[in-house]
C-alpha positions in Angstrom: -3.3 23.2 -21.6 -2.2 21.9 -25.1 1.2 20.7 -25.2 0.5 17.1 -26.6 2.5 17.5 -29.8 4.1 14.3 -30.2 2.3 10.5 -30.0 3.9 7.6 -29.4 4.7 5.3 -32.0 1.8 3.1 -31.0 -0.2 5.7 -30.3 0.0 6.7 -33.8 -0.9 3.4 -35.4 -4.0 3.8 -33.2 -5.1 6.9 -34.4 -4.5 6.1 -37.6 -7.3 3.5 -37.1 -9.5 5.8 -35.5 -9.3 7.7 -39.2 -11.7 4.5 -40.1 -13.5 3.4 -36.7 -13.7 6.2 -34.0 -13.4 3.2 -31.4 -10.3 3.4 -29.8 -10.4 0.0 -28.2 -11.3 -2.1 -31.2 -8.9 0.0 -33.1 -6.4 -0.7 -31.1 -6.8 -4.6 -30.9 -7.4 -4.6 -34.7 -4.5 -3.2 -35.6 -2.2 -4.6 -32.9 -4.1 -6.3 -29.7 -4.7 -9.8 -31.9 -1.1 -10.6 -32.1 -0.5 -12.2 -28.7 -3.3 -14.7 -29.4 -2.6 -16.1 -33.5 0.6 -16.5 -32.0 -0.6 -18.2 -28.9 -2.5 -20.1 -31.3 0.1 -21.0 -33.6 2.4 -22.1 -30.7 0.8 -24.6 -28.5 -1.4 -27.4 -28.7 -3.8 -27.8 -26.1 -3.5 -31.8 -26.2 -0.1 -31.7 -25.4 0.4 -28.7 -23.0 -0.7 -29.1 -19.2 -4.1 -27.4 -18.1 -1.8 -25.7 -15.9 0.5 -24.2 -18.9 -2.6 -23.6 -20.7 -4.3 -21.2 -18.4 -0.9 -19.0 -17.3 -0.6 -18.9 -20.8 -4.3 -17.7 -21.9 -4.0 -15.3 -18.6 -1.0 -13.9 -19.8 -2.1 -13.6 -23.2 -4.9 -11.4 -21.8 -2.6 -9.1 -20.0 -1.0 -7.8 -22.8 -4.4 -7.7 -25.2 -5.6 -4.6 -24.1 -2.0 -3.6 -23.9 -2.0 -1.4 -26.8 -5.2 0.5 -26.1 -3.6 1.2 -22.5 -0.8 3.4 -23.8 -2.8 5.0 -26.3 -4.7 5.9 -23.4 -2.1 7.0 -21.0 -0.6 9.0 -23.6 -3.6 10.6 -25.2 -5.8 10.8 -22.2 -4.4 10.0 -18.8 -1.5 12.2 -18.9 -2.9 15.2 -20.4 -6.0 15.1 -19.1 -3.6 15.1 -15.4 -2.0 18.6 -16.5 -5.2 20.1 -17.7 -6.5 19.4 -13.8 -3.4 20.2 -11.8 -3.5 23.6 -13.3 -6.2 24.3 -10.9 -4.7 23.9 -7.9 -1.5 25.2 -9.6 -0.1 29.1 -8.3 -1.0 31.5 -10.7 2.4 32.6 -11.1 3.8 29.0 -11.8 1.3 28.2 -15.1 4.6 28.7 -16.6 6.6 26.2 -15.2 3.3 23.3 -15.2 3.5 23.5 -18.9 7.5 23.4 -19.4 6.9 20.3 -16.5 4.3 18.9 -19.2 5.9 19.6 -22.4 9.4 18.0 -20.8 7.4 14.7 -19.7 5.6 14.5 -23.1 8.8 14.4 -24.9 10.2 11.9 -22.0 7.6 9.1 -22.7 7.5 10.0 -26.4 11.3 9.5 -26.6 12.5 7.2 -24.4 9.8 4.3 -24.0 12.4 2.0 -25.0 14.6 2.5 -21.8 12.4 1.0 -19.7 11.1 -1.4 -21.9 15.2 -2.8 -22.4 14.9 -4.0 -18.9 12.3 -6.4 -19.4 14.0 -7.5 -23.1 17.1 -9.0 -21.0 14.6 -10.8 -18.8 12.3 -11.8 -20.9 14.3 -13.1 -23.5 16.7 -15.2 -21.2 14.0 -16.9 -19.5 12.5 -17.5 -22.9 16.0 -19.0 -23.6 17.0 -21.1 -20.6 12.5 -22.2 -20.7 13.5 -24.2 -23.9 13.1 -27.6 -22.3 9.8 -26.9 -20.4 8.5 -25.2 -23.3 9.6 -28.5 -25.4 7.9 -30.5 -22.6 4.2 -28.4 -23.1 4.4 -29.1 -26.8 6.6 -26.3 -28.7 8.9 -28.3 -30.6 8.6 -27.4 -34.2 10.7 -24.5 -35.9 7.1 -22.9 -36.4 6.2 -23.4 -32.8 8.7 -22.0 -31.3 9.1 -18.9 -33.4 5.9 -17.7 -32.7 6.2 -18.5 -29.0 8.9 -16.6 -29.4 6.9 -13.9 -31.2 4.4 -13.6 -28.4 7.4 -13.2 -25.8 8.8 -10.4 -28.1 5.5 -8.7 -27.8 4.6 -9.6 -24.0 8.3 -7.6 -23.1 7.4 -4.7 -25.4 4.2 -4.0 -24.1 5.0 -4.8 -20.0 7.9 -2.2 -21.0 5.2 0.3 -22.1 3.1 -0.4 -18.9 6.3 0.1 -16.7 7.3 3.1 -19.2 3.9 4.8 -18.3 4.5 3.9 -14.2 7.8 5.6 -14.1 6.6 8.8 -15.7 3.6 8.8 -13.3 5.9 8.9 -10.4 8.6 11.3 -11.8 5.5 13.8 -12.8 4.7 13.7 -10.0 7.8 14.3 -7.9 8.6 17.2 -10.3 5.3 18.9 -9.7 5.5 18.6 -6.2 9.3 19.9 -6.2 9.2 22.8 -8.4 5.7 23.9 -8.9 3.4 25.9 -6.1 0.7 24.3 -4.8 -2.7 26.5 -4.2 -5.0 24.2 -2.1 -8.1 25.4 -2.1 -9.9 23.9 1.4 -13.5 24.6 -0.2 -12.7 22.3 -2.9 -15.7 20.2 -4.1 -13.8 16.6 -3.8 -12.8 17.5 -0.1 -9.4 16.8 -0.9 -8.0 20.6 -1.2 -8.4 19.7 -5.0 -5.5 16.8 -4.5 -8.2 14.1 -5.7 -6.8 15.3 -9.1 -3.3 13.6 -8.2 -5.1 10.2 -6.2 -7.2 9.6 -9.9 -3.8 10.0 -11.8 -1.9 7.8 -9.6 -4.6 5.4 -9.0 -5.2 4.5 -12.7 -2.0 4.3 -13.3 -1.5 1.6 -10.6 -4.8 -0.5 -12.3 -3.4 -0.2 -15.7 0.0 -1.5 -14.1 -1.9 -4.1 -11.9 -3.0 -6.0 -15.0 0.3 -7.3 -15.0 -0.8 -9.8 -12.3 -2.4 -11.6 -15.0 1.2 -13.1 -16.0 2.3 -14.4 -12.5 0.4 -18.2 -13.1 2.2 -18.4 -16.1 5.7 -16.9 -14.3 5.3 -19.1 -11.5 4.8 -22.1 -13.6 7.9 -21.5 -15.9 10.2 -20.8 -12.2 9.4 -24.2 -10.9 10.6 -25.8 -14.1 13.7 -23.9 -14.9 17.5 -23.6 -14.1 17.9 -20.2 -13.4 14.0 -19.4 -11.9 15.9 -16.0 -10.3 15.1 -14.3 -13.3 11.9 -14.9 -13.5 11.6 -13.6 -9.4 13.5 -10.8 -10.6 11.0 -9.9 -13.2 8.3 -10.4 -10.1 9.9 -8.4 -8.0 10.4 -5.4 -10.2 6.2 -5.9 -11.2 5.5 -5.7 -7.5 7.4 -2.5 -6.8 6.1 -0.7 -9.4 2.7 -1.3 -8.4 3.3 -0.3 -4.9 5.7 2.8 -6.3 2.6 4.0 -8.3 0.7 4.8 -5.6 2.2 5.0 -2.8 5.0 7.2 -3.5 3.1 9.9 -5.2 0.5 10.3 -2.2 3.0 10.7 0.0 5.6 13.1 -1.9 1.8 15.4 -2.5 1.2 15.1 0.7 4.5 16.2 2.1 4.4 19.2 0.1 0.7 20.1 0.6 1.2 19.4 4.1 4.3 22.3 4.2 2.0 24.6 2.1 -0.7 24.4 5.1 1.7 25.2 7.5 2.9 27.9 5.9 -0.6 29.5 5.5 -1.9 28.8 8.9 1.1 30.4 9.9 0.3 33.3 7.7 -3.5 33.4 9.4 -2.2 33.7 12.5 -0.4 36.6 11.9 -3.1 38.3 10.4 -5.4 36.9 13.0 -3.2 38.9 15.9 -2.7 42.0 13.7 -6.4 42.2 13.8 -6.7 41.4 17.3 -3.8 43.8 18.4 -5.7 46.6 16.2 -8.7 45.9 18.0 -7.4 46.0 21.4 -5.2 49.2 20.7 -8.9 50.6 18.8 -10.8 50.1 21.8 -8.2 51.6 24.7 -5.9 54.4 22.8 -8.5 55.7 20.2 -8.1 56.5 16.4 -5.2 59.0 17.4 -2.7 56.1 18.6 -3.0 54.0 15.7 -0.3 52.6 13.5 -0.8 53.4 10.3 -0.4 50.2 8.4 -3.4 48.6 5.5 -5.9 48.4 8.4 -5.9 52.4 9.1 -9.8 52.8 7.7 -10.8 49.9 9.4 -13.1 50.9 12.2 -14.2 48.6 15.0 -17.1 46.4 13.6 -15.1 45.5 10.4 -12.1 44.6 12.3 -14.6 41.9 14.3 -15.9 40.6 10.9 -12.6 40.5 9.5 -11.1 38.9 12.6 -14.2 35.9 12.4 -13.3 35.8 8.8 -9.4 35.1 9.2 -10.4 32.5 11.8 -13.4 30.9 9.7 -9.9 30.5 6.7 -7.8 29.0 9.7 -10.2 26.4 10.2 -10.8 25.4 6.6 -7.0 25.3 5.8 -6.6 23.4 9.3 -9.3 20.5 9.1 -9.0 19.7 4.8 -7.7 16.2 4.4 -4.6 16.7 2.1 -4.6 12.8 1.6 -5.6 13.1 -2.2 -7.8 9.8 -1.1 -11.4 9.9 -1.8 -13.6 6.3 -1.6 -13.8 5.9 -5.0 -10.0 6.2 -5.0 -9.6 3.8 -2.6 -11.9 1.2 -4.0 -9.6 1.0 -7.1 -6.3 1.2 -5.2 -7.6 -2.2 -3.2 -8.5 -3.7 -6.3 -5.5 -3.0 -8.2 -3.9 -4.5 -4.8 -6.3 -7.3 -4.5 -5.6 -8.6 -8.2 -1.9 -9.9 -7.5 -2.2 -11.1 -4.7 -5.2 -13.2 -5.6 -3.2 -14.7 -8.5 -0.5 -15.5 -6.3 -3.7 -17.1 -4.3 -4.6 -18.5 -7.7 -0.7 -20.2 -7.9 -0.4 -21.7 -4.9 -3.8 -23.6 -4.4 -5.5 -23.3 -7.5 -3.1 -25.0 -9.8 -1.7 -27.6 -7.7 -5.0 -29.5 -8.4 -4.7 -29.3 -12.1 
């Protein structure tokens, strides 16, 4: 399905280094990934900052690195690659509708990255405000100093806003493929899954990409215990949490609901057929040719009634035992480790740092 007419912004910049070096990851920290770490750099010195400071700020710092080849990915790869899959277990007659849904979310996280990304400007900013003292405390006291801590908090909230811009189109893809397109399951699908795998891998590496945010609670953590109004920074943790949890967990089940009414409705449909058969069978056997209804089975003799009848049955069972879960292993293995990485920093917080 093509529909990916417009990049976003930083998307751009990254193709543009592509142009030179067809190496999307070095491109992207070339161009933009090394900012977080001059101004890192530039901003504290490791004599006077804690060890504790030092490492939330060097994990942090690495959470937002990679930052710019994520969206370029999401938005060149993740998301289209997602529409160019669902189209196979997408009804025929809604191909239509998948790419309006497509060309209407394109335009979405094209257009309005910067709503989500205002969110974490408010928060971001006014801890980076009311943090003055602390920050004063670990070092970053010159003019110099604390502009370019402050340019490595301008860049943190840009790119978390991406990440969290990306997390809420996942889920609202989703939910609008679920609500207005028709599902086609297929129970002889080669992943298991009806074909739903295709929404699990979406969601999932979503949810890792979003994960990496983890990397920033040390740091978060550390700045709460030493300011005034350590709400906002909670509020910030909060809001990380739930989207990680949204990511996934919300899009598994809204598929699931709906693929779960589409197999009703089919078994339902089976059985009908399965008793039409049956009935024609019975009435085939007692009343003869003569009493028959005529309906689409009136050239169907005897034997091709039974292997019709063992075929409808043989559908009934596939359509009844496919998991519609879209959970393989492989999909699970990431989903715990994209799980497993907060709460281990949190782990990391509370007894790791306390010894520093």
């Amino acid at each position: 399905m093509q529909y990916n007419a417009r990049s976003l912004w930083v998307s751009r910049i990254v193709d543009w280094g592509r142009g030179y070096v067809d190496r999307p990851f070095l491109v992207a920290f070339v161009t933009l990934g090394w900012i977080p770490i001059v101004t890192s750099a530039v901003a504290l010195d490791p004599s006077e900052a804690s060890t504790a400071f030092l490492v939330g700020q060097a994990l942090a710092c690495l959470m937002v690195v990679p930052a710019p080849f994520d969206v370029w990915y999401y938005d060149e790869r993740l998301l289209p690659k997602f529409f160019d899959d669902i189209q196979l277990i997408t009804a025929a007659s809604d191909y239509d509708t998948l790419e309006r849904l497509a060309t209407r979310f394109d335009t979405y996280y094209v257009k309005y990255w910067w709503v989500s990304t205002l969110v974490w400007v408010v928060l971001v900013l006014t801890v980076f405000v009311v943090g003055q003292d602390y920050f004063q405390a670990q070092g970053i006291t010159t003019l110099v100093e604390r502009g370019a801590y402050l340019g490595f908090f301008c860049y943190w909230l840009l790119f978390a806003g991406l990440r969290s811009h990306g997390g809420l189109i996942t889920v609202f893809v989703i939910y609008a493929f679920a609500e207005e397109v028709t599902l086609d399951v297929d129970p002889l699908h080669p992943d298991g899954l009806g074909g739903l795998s295709t929404v699990g891998t979406f969601a999932i590496r979503m949810t890792v990409i979003t994960s990496l945010g983890s990397l920033a609670l040390p740091l978060s953590f550390q700045i709460a215990n030493h300011i005034a109004y350590e709400e906002v920074v909670y509020i910030g943790v909060a809001l990380f949490v739930l989207l990680v949890a949204l990511n996934f967990i919300y899009p598994t089940y809204k598929v699931n609901r709906r693929a779960q009414e589409l197999r009703e409705e089919m078994l339902d449909a089976h059985r009908e057929r399965i008793r039409k058969l049956e009935d024609r069978l019975a009435l085939l056997a007692t009343d003869g040719e003569t009493e028959l209804p005529d309906d689409d089975l009136a050239e169907t003799n005897d034997e091709l009634l039974e292997l019709e009848i063992r075929r409808a049955r043989r559908e009934f069972d596939d359509y009844q035992n496919v998991q519609l879960y879209p959970l393989s292993i492989g999909i699970i293995t990431r989903l715990v480790s994209s799980i497993l990485l907060p709460v281990l920093f949190i782990l990391f917080e509370l007894f790791i740092t306390g010894s520093l």
